[in-house]
C-alpha angles and dihedrals in degrees: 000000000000081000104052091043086065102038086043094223123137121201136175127285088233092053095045096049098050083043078064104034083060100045090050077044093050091040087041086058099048095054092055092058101054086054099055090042082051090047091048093041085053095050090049085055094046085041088058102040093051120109108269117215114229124196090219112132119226110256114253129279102279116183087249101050092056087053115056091035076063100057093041092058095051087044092050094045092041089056090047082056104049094045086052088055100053088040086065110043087055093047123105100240096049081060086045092063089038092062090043095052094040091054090049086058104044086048091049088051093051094052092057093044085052113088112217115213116272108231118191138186124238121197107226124224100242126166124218 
């Protein structure tokens, strides 16, 4: 409209809807393009960044290999360990069990500190 006003120019309702029809076509276009360059670009990254199988075939077992395959296992598992560990001394239910057992304790500790009564038993003098 803006347009037509400077350059002084009047056209139809009909004209100027299907003028814009195909401009929001021609953007809409455009738009679908750069998506599906963006997808592709995307897969190509994904498609680089994927495993890649080799036909190479392991060395052979040397004493050292073994060896230090060995060592990284028991350092790895010993880690898993240790993190499960400390998982587990900082989990609830690891607290849990420690109130339970130190009131078991302190319960224990009071019931020794308490004095029962003493009975005894008298013999009465008694005549027959």
């Amino acid at each position: 409209m803006e347009k037509m006003k400077m350059k002084k120019a009047s056209f139809r309702w009909s004209e100027l809807y299907q003028a814009k029809s195909r401009s929001l076509e021609k953007k809409e276009k455009e738009v679908g393009e750069r998506l599906k360059k963006m997808y592709e670009k995307e897969d190509a990254r994904k498609q680089s960044r994927q495993v890649k199988v080799l036909d190479k075939v392991p060395p052979s077992n040397t004493r050292i290999g073994v060896i230090n395959k060995g060592l990284s296992k028991g350092k790895k598992s010993n880690q898993m360990m240790n993190k499960i560990k400390k998982q587990y001394e900082n989990s609830l239910a690891k607290r849990n069990l420690d109130f339970v057992k130190m009131k078991r304790s302190a319960a224990a500790k009071c019931s020794d500190h308490i004095k029962k009564p003493i009975t005894t038993v008298q013999a009465m003098n008694v005549d027959f």
